[in-house]
CHARMM-style PDB file with segment names, atoms N, HN, CA, C and O in Angstrom:
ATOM      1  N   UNK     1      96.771 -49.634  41.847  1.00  0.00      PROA
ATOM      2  CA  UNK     1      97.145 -49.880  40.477  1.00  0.00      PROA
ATOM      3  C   UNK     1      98.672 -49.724  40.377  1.00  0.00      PROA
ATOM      4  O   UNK     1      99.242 -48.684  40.706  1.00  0.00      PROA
ATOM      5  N   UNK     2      99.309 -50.826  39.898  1.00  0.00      PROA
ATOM      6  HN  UNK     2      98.845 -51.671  39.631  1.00  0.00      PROA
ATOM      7  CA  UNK     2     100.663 -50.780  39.677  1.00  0.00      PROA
ATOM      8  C   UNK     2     101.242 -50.066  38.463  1.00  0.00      PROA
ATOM      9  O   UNK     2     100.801 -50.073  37.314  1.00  0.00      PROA
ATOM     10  N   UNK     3     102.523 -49.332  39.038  1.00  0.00      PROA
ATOM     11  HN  UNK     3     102.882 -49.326  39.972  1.00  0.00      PROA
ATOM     12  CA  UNK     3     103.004 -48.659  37.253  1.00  0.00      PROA
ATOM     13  C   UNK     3     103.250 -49.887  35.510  1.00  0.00      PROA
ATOM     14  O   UNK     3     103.532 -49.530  34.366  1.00  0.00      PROA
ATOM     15  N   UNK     4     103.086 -50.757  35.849  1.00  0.00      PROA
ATOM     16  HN  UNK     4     102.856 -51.048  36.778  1.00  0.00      PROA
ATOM     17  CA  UNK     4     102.977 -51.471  34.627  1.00  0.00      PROA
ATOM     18  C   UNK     4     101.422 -51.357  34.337  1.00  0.00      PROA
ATOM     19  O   UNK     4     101.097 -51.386  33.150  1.00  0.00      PROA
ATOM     20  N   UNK     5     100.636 -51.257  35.090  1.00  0.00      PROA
ATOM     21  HN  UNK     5     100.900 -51.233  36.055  1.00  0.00      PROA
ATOM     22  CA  UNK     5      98.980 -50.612  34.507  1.00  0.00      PROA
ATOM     23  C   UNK     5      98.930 -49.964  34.111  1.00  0.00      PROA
ATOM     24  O   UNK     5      98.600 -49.991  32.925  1.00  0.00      PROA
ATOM     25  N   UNK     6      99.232 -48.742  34.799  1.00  0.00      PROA
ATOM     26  HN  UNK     6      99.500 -48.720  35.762  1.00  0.00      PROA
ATOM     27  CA  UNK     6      99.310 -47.419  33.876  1.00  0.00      PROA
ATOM     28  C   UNK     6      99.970 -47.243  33.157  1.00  0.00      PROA
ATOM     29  O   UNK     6      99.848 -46.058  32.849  1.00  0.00      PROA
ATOM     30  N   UNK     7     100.841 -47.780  32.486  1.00  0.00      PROA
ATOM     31  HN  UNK     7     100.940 -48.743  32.735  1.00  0.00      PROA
ATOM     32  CA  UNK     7     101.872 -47.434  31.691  1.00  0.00      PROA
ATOM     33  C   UNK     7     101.291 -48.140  30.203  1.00  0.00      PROA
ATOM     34  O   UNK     7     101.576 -47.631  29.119  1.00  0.00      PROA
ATOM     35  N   UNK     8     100.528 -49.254  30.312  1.00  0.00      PROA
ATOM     36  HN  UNK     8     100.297 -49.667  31.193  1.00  0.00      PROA
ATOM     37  CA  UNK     8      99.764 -49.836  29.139  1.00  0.00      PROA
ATOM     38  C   UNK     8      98.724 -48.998  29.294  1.00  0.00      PROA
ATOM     39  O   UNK     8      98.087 -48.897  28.245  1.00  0.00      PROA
ATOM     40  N   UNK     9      98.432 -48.559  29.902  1.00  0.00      PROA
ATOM     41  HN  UNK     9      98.949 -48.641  30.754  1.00  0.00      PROA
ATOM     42  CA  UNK     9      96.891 -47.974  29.648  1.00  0.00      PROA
ATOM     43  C   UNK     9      97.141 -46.211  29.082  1.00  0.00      PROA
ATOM     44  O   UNK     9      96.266 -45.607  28.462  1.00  0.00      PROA
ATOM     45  N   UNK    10      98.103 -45.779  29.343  1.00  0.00      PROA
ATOM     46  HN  UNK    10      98.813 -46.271  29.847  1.00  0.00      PROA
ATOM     47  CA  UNK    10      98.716 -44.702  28.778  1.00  0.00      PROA
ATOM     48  C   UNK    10      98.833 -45.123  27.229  1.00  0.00      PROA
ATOM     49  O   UNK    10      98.253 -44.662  26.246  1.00  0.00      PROA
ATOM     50  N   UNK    11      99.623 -45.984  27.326  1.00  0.00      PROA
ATOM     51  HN  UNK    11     100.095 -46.358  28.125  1.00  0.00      PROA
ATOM     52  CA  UNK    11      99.644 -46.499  25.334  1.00  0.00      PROA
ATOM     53  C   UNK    11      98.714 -46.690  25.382  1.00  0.00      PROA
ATOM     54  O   UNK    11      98.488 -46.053  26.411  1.00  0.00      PROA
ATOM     55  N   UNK    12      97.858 -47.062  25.136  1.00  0.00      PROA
ATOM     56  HN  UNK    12      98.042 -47.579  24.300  1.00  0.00      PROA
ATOM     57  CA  UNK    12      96.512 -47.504  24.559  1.00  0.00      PROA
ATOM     58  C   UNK    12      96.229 -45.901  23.995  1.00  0.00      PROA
ATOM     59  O   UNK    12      96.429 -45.365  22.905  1.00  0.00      PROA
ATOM     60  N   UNK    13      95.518 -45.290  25.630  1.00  0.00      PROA
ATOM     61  HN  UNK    13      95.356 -45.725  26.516  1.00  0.00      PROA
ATOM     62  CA  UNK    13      95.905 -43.583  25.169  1.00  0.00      PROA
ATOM     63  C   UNK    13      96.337 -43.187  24.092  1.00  0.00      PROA
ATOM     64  O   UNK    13      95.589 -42.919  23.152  1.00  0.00      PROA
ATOM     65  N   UNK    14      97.368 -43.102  24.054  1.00  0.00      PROA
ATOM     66  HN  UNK    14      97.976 -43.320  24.818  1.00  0.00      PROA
ATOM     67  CA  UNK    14      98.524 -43.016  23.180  1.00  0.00      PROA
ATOM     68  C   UNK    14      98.041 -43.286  21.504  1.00  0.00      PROA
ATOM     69  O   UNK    14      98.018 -42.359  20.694  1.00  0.00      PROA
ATOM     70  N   UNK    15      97.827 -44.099  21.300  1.00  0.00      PROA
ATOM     71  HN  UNK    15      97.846 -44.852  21.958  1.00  0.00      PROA
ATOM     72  CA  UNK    15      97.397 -45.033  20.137  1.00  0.00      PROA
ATOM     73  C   UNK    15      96.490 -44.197  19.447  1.00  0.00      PROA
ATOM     74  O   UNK    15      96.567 -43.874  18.262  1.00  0.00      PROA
ATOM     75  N   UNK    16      95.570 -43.847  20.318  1.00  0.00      PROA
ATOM     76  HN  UNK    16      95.508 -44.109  21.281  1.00  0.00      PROA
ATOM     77  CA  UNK    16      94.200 -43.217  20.198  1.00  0.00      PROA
ATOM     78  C   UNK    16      94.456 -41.805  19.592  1.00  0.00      PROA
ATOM     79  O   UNK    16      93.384 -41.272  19.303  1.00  0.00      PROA
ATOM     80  N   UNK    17      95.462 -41.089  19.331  1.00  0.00      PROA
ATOM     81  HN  UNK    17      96.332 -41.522  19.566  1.00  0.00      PROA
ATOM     82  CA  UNK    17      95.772 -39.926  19.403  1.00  0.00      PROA
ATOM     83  C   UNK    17      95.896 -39.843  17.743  1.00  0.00      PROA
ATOM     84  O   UNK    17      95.158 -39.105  17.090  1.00  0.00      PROA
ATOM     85  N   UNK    18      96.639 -40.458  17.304  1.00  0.00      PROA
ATOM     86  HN  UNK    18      97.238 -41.058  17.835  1.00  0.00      PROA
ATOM     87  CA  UNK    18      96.671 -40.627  15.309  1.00  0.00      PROA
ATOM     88  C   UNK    18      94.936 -40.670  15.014  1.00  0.00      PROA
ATOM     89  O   UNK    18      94.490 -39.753  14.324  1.00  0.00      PROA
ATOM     90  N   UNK    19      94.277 -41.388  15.366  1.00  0.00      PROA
ATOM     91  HN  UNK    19      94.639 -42.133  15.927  1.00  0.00      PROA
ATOM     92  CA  UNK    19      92.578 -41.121  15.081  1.00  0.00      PROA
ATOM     93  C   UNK    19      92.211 -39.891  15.269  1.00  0.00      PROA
ATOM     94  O   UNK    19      91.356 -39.378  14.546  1.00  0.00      PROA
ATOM     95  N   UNK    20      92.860 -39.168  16.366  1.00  0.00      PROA
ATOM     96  HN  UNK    20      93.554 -39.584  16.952  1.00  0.00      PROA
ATOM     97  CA  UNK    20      91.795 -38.306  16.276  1.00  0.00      PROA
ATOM     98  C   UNK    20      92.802 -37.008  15.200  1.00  0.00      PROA
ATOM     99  O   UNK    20      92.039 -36.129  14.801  1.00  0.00      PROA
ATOM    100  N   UNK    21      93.738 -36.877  14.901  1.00  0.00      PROA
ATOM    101  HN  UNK    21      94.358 -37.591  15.225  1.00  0.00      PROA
ATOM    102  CA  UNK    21      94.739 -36.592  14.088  1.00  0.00      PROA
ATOM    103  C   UNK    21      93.985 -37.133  12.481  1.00  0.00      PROA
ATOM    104  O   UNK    21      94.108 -36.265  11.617  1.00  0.00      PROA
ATOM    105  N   UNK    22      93.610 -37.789  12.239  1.00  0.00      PROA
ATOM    106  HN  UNK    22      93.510 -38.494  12.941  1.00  0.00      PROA
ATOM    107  CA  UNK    22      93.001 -38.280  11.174  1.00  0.00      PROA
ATOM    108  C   UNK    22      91.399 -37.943  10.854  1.00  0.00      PROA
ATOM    109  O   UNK    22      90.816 -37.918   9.769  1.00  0.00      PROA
ATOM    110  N   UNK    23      90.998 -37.738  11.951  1.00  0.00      PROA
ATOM    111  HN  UNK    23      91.472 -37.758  12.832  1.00  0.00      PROA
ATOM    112  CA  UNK    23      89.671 -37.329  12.100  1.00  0.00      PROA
ATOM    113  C   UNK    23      89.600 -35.454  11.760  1.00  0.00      PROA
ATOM    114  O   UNK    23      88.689 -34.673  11.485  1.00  0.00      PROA
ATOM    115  N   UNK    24      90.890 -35.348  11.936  1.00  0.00      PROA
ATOM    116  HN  UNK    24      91.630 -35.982  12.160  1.00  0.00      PROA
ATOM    117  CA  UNK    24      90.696 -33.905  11.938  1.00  0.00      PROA
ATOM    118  C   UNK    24      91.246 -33.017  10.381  1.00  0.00      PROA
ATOM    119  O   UNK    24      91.432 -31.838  10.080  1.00  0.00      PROA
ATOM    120  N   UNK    25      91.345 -34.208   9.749  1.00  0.00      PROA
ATOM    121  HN  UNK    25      91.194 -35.166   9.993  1.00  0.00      PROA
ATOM    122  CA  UNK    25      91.887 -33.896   8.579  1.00  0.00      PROA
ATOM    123  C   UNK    25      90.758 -34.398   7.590  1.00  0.00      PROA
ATOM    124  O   UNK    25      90.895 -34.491   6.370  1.00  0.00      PROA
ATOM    125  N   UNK    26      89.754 -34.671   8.229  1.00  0.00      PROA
ATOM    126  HN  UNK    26      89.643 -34.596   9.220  1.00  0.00      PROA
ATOM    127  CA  UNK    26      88.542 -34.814   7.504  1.00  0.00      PROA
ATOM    128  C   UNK    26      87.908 -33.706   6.916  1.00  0.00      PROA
ATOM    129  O   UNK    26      87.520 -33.096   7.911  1.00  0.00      PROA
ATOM    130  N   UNK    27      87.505 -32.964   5.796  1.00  0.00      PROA
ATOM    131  HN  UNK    27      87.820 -33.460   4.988  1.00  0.00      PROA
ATOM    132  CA  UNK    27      86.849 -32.158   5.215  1.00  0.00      PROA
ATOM    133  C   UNK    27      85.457 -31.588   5.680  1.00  0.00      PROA
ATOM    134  O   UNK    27      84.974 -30.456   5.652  1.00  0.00      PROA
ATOM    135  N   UNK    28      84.987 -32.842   6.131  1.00  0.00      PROA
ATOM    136  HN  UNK    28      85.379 -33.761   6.154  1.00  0.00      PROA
ATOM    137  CA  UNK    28      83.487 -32.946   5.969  1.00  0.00      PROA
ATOM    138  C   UNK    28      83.162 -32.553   7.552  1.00  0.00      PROA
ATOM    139  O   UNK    28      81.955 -32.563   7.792  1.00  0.00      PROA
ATOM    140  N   UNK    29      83.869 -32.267   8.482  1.00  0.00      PROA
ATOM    141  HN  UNK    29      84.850 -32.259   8.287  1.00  0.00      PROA
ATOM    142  CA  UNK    29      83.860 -32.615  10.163  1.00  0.00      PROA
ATOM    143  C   UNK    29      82.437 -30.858  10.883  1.00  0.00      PROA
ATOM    144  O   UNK    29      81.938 -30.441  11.929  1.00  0.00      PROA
ATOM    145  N   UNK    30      82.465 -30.572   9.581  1.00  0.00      PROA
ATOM    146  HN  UNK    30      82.870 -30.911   8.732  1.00  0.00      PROA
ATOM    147  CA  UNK    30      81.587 -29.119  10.518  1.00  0.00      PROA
ATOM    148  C   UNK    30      82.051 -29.003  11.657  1.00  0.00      PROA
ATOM    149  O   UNK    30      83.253 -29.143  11.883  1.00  0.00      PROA
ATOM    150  N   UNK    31      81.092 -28.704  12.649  1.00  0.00      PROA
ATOM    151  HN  UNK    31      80.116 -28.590  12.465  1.00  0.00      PROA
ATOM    152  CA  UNK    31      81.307 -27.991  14.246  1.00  0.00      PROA
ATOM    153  C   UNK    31      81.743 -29.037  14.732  1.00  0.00      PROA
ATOM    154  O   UNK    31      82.686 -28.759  15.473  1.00  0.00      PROA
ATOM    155  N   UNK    32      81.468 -30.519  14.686  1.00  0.00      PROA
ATOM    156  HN  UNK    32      80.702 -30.745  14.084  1.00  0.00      PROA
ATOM    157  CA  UNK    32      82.726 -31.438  15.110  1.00  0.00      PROA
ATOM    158  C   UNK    32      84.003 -31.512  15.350  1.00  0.00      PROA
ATOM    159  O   UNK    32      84.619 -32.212  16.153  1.00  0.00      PROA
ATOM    160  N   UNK    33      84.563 -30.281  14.147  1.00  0.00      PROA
ATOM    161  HN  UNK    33      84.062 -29.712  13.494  1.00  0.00      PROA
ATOM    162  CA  UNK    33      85.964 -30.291  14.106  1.00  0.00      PROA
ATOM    163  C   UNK    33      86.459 -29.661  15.681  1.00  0.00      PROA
ATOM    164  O   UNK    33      87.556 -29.908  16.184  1.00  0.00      PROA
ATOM    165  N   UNK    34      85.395 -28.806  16.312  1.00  0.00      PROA
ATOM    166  HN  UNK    34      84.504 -28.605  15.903  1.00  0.00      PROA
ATOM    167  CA  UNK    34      85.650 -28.042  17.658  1.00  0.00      PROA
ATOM    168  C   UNK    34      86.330 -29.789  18.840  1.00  0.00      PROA
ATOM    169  O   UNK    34      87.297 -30.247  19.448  1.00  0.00      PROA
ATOM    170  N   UNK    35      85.170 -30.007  18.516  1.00  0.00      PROA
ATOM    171  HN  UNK    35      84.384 -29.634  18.022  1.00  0.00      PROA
ATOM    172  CA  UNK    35      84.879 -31.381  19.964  1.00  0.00      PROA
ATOM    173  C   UNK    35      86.411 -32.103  19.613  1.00  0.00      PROA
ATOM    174  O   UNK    35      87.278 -32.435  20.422  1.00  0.00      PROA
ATOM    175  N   UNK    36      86.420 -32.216  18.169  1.00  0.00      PROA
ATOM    176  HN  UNK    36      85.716 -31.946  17.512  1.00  0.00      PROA
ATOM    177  CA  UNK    36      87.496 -33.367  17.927  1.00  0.00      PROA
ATOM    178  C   UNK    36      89.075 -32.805  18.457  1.00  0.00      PROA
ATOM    179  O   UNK    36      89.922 -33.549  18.952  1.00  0.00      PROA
ATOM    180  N   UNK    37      89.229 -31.467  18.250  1.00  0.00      PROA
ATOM    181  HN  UNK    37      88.541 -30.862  17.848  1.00  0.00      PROA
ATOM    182  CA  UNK    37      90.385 -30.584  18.470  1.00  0.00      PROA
ATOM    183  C   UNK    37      90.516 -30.584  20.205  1.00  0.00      PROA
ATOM    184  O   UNK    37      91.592 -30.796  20.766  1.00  0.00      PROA
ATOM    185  N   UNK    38      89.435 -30.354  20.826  1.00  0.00      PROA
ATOM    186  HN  UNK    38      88.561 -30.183  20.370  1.00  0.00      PROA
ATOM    187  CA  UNK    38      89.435 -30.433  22.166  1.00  0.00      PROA
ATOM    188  C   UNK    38      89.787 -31.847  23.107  1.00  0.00      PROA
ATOM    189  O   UNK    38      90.351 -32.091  24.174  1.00  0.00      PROA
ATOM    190  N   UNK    39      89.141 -32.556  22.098  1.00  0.00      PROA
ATOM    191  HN  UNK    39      88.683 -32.359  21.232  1.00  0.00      PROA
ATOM    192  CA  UNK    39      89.807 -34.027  22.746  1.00  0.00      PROA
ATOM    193  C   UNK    39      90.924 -34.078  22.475  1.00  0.00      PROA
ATOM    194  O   UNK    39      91.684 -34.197  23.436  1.00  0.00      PROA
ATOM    195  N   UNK    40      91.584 -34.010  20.990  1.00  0.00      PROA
ATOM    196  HN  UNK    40      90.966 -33.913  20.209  1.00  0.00      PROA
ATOM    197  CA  UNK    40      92.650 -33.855  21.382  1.00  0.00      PROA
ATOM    198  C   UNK    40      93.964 -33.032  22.264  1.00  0.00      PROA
ATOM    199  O   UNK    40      95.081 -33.344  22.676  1.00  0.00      PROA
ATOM    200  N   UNK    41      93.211 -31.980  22.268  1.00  0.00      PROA
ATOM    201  HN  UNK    41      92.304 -31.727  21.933  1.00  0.00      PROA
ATOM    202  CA  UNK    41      94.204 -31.360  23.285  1.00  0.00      PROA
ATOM    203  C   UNK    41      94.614 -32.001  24.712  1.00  0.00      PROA
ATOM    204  O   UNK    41      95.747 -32.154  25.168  1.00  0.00      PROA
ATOM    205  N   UNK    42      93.186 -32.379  25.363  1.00  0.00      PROA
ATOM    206  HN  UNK    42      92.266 -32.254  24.992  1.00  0.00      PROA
ATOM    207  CA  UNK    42      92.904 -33.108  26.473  1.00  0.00      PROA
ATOM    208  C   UNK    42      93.707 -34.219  26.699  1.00  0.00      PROA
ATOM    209  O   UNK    42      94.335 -34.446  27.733  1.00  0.00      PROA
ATOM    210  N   UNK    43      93.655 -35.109  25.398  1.00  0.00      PROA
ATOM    211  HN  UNK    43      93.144 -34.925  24.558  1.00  0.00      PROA
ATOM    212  CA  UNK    43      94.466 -36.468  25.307  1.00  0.00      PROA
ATOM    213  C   UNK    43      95.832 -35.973  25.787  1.00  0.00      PROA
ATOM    214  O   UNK    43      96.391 -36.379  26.806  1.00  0.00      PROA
ATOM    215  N   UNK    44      96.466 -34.747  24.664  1.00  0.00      PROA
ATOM    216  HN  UNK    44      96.012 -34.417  23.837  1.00  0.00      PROA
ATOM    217  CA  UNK    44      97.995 -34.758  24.596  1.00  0.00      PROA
ATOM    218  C   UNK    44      98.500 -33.851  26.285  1.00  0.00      PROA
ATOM    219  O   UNK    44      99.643 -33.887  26.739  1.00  0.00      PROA
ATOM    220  N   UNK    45      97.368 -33.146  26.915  1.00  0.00      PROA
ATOM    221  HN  UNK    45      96.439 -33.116  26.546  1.00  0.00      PROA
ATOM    222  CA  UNK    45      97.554 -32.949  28.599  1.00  0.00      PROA
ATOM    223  C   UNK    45      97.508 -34.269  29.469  1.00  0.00      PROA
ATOM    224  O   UNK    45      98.247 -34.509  30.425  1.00  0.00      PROA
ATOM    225  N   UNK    46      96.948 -34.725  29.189  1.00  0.00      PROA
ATOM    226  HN  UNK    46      96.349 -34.530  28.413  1.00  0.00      PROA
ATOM    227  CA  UNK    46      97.053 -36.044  29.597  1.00  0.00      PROA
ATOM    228  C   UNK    46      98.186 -36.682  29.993  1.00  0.00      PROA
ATOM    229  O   UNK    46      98.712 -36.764  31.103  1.00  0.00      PROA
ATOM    230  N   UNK    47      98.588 -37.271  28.575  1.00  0.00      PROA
ATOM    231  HN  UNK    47      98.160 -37.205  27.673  1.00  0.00      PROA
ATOM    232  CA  UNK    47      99.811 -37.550  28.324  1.00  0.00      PROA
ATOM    233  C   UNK    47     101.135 -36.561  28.866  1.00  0.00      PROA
ATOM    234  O   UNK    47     101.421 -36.940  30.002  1.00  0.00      PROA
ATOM    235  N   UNK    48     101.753 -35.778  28.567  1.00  0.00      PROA
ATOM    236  HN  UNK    48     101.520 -35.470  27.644  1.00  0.00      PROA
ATOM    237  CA  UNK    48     102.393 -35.273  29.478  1.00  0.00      PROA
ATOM    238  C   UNK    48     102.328 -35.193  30.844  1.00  0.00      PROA
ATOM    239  O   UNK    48     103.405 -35.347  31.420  1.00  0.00      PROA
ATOM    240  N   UNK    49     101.025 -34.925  31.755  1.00  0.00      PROA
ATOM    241  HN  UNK    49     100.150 -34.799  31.287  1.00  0.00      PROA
ATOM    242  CA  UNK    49     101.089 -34.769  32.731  1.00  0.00      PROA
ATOM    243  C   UNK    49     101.724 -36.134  33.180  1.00  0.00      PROA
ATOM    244  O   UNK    49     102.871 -36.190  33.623  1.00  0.00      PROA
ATOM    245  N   UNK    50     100.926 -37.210  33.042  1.00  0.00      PROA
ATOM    246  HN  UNK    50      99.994 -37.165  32.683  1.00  0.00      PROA
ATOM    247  CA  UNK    50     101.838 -39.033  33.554  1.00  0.00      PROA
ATOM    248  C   UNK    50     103.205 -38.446  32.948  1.00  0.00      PROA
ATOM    249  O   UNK    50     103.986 -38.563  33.892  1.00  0.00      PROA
ATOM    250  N   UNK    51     103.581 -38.143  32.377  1.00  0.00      PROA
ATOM    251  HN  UNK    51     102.947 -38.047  31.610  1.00  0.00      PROA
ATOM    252  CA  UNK    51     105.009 -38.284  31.981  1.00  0.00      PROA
ATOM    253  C   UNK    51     105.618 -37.370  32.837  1.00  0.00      PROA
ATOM    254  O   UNK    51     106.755 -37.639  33.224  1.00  0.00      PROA
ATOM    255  N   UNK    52     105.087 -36.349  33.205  1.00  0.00      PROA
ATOM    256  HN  UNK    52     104.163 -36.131  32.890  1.00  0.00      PROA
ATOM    257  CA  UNK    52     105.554 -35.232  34.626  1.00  0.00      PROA
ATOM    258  C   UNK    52     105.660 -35.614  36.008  1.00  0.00      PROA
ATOM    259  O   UNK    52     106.356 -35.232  36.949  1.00  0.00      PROA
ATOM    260  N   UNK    53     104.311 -36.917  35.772  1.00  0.00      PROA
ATOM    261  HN  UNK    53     103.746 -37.226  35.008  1.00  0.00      PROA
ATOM    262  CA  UNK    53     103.855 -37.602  37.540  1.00  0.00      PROA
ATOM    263  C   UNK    53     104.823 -38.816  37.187  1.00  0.00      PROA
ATOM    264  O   UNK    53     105.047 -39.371  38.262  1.00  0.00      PROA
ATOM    265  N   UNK    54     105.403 -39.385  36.311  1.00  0.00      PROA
ATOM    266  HN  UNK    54     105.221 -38.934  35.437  1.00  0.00      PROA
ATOM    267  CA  UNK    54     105.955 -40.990  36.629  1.00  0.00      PROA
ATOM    268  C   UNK    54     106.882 -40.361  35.532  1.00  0.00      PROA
ATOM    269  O   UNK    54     106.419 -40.410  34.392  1.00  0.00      PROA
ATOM    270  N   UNK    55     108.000 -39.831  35.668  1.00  0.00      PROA
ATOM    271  HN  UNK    55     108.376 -39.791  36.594  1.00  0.00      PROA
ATOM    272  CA  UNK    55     109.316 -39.787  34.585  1.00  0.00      PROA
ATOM    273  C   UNK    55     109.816 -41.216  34.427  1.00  0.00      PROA
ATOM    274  O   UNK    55     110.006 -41.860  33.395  1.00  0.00      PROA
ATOM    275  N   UNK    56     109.968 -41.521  35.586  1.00  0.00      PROA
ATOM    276  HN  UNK    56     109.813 -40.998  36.424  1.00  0.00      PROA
ATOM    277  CA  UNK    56     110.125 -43.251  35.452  1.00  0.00      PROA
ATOM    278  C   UNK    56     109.719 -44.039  34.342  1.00  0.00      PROA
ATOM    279  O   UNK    56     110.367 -44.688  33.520  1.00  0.00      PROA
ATOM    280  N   UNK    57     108.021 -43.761  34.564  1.00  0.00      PROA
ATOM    281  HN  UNK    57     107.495 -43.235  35.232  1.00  0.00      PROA
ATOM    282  CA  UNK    57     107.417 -44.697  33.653  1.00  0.00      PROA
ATOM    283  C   UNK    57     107.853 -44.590  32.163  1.00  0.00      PROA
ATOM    284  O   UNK    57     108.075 -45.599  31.494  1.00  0.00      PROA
ATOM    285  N   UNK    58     107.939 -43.637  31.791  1.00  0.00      PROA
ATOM    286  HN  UNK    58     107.759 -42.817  32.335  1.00  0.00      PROA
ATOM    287  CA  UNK    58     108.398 -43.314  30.092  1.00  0.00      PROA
ATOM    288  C   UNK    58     109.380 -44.348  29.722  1.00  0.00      PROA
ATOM    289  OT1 UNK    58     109.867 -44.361  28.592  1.00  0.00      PROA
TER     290      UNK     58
END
């Protein structure tokens, strides 16, 4: 996989991150709010780490 793959597929990532930011500002989310907080954390490790493994790519 070439760094122009990963680097769109990181945005995409990326993108995904305001949803769950929005999801979490939902009222109604009960014990969901756990799962939703955890993905996001996951997402935003994610993200940094490519940005730690490919400084380039940024």
């Amino acid at each position: 996989m070439d760094i122009q793959t990963l680097r769109a597929r990181i945005a995409v990532i990326e993108s995904k991150r305001e949803t769950l930011i929005q999801l979490l500002e939902q009222p109604n989310l009960g014990t969901l709010r756990i799962d939703v907080n955890q993905a996001l954390e996951e997402l935003e490790d994610l993200i940094a780490e490519f940005k730690r493994t490919f400084p380039e790519a940024v």
